[in-house]
Every structure is written in structure tokens, then in C-alpha cells.
N, C-alpha and C positions, 0 to 999 in steps of 0.2 A: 342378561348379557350387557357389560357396560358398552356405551355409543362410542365410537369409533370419532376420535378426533382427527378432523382434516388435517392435514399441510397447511402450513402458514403461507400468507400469499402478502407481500408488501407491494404498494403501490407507490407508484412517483411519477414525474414528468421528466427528471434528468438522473444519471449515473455518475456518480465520480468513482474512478479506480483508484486505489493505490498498486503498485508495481509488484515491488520484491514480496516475496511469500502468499501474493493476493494472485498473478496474474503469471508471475515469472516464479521460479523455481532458483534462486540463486544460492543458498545457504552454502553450499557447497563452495563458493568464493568467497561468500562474507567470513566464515569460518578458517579459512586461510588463510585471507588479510588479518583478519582483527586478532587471531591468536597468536598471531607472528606480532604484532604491535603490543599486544597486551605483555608477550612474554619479553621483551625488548625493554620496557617500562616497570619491569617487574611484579606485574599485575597476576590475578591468578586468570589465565583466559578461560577456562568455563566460568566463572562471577562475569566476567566482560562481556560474554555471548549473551547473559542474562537480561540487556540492557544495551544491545546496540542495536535491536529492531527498529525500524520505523522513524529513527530521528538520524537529520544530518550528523555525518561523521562530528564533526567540532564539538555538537551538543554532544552526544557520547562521550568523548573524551572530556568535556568539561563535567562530565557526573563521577565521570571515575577517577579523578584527576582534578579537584576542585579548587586546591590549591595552585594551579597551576596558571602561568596567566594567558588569557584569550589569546594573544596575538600565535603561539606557539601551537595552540588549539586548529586556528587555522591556517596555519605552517603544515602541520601534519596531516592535516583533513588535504592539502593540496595533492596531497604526496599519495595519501589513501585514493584518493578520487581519480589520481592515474594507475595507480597497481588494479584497482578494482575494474578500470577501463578498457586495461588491454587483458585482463585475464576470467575469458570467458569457460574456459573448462569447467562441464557439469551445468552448465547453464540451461535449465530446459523449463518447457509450458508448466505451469500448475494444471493438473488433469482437467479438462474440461473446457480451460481458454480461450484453444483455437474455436471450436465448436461456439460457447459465449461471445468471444468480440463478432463472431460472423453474424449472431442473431442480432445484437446491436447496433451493425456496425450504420447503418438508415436512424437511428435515435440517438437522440440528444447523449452526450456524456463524453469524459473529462480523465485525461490520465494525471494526478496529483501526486506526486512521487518529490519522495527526498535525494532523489538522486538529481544528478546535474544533469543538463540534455545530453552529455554525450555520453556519458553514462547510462543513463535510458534509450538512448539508440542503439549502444551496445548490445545491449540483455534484452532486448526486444527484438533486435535483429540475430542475434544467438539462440532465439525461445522460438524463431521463424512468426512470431507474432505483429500485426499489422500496429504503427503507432500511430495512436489517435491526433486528430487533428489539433484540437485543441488540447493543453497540457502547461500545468504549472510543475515548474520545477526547479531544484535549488536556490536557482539564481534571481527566479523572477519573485520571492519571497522573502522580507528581514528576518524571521522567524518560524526555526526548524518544528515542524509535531513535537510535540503534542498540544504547539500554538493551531488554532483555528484556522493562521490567514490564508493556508495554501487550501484549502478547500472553500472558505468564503470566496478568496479569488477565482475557483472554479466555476463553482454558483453563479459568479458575477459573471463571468464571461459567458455561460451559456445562457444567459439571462432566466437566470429561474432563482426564488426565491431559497433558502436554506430549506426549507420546512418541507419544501417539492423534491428534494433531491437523497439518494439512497447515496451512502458511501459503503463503501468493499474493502475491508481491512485485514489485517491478521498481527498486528501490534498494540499492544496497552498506549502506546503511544499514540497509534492513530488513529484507533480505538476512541481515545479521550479527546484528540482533535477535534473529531468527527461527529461526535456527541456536544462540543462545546461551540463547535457551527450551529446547531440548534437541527442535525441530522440525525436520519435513523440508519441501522448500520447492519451491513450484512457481514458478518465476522467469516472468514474463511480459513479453512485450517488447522491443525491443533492449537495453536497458540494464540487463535483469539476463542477457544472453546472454554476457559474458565472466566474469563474477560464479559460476559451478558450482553454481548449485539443484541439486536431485536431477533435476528435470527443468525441460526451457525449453519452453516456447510461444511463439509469435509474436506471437499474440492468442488472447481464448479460443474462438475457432471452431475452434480444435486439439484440443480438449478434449470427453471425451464420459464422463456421468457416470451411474453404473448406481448400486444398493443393494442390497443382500440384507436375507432376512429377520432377522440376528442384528444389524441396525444400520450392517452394514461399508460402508463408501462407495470406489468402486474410482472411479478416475479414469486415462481411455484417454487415453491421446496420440495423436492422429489425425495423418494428413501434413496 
């Protein structure tokens, strides 16, 4: 009989979140903004859906729209970041969440999102999800994911080295962020399930999170 492989279990000293599709359930908006934008610019909006995970609106538009110049990039990103703000319908927890941020919520970690804070107060307070104390977000970073700085800034604020800290993704974009922080990565979701984290969940009811007394934070992968 072949030996029974355990669950993978990752260790760290700090947590960085990302938001949308990791923590919050939003697609259900994003896919109403962006295919109304896309279809406006004459874009094909499923190719757009393809590639607006996990990076500031402007970046998105400037991949799809490359020709086009910055300034207008973030013109419309202004414009997306209020549509996206005031329209919470469908906005709900990713399974497992509430249950996750409550075992957390005494350990160190970092909500790291490409949304702007008011926008993360939104979808956070629509998800009935508690918002972390510390958090980088849009504003507080020159450079959208799949640039490293918004998860080094996290690292840095909680004062813990890259090397000590797990990020929670569910985009190629912040996926490769998070990897190029010099992080290990827990992928959440379908969409970071072809993407290689160190480990994948489904949602976070996969997920079972213990601590020792030196700080260590071990995180179970449940079936």
C-alpha cells in the first residue's frame, strides 16, 4: 500500500492578504464595470476579463490599450474606482474568510490590495469582513502588481523580513508580485490553481491556522 502523503503545512511569522477573489468575492462587479468599459472602447470583454485580475485599473487598461496615452489611463481608472465603489451588489466573503480573518485576527498580517482604501472599505464592509489594521493600498504605492512594492511595503510595515511572510493570492499578477518579494504563496481559488503557489486552496475553509509560542504561524491544508 503506497504511504499516505500528509497536507502541506507552511510556516511564517506574518500574512499579507490580497482582497478581491482571495478574501472578497467581487467578480460579480468587476465583470460589470470592466465589460461595460471594455464594450465602450471596442474591446472584446471576455479577452479583458482575461487580464484585469489583481493589477490597478490604469495598469489593465494600459495592456489592453497600449497605445493609448497614460494620462487618459488614469482618467478612466478615476472614473472605474467610483463605479466600482458605489456598486456593491453580489459582493460577498470568499468561503471560509470570516472564520480565517477571526483566527488571525491576534497575528501579525497585512491587507495588500489594488484597490484604493475606499474601495477596500467598500467590499470589505459589503463582505461584512473586519479590515485590517495595517494595509497598503492603491494610493500608498507608485507601482500596480504584478510590481513587488505593495507587498515589500507590507513586509516592511509589519516589520518582518520578505522571506518570513506568506502572501494569499488568486492572480497571475499577484501571484508574480509575491514571488518577486522574495514570498511564498498561498494561491486561493480557481484562478491561481494553474498559476504554481507553494500551495492552492479552493477557498479558505481549506485552511487551518495554529501558532506557537516563538510567533511561528503554521498553516494546514485541510481536504
Amino acid at each position: 500500500m503506497p504511504a499516505t502523503v500528509p497536507p502541506p503545512v507552511l510556516t511564517a511569522r506574518a500574512l499579507l492578504l490580497d482582497m478581491d477573489g482571495t478574501i472578497v468575492n467581487s467578480d460579480a462587479v468587476v465583470e460589470r464595470c470592466w465589460r461595460a468599459w471594455a464594450t465602450e472602447h471596442d474591446l472584446d470583454p471576455d479577452e479583458a476579463l482575461k487580464v484585469v485580475h489583481g493589477r490597478q485599473g490604469y495598469a489593465t487598461m494600459a495592456a489592453l490599450l497600449p497605445d493609448r496615452p497614460m494620462e487618459q489611463n488614469y482618467a478612466d481608472n478615476r472614473v472605474m474606482l467610483a463605479q466600482e465603489t458605489a456598486d456593491t451588489e453580489g459582493v460577498v466573503p470568499v468561503a471560509g474568510a470570516p472564520a480565517f480573518l477571526a483566527e488571525i485576527a491576534a497575528l501579525p498580517h497585512a491587507l495588500v490590495t489594488s484597490a484604493d482604501e475606499a474601495l477596500a472599505q467598500a467590499r470589505m464592509t459589503a463582505a461584512g469582513l473586519p479590515m485590517p489594521r495595517t494595509r497598503v493600498t492603491a494610493e500608498r504605492v507608485g507601482a500596480s502588481k504584478p510590481d513587488p512594492e505593495g507587498f515589500l511595503k507590507g513586509a516592511a510595515e509589519l516589520g518582518f523580513a520578505p522571506a518570513d511572510c506568506v502572501a494569499f493570492e488568486d492572480s497571475e499578477a499577484g501571484i508574480e508580485a509575491a514571488r518577486s518579494a522574495g514570498m511564498r504563496v498561498v494561491g486561493v481559488g480557481p484562478r491561481a490553481s494553474a498559476l504554481s503557489p507553494d500551495v492552492h486552496v479552493p477557498d479558505l475553509t481549506h485552511l487551518r491556522v495554529t501558532h506557537a509560542p516563538d510567533g511561528a504561524i503554521h498553516l494546514h491544508v485541510t481536504a
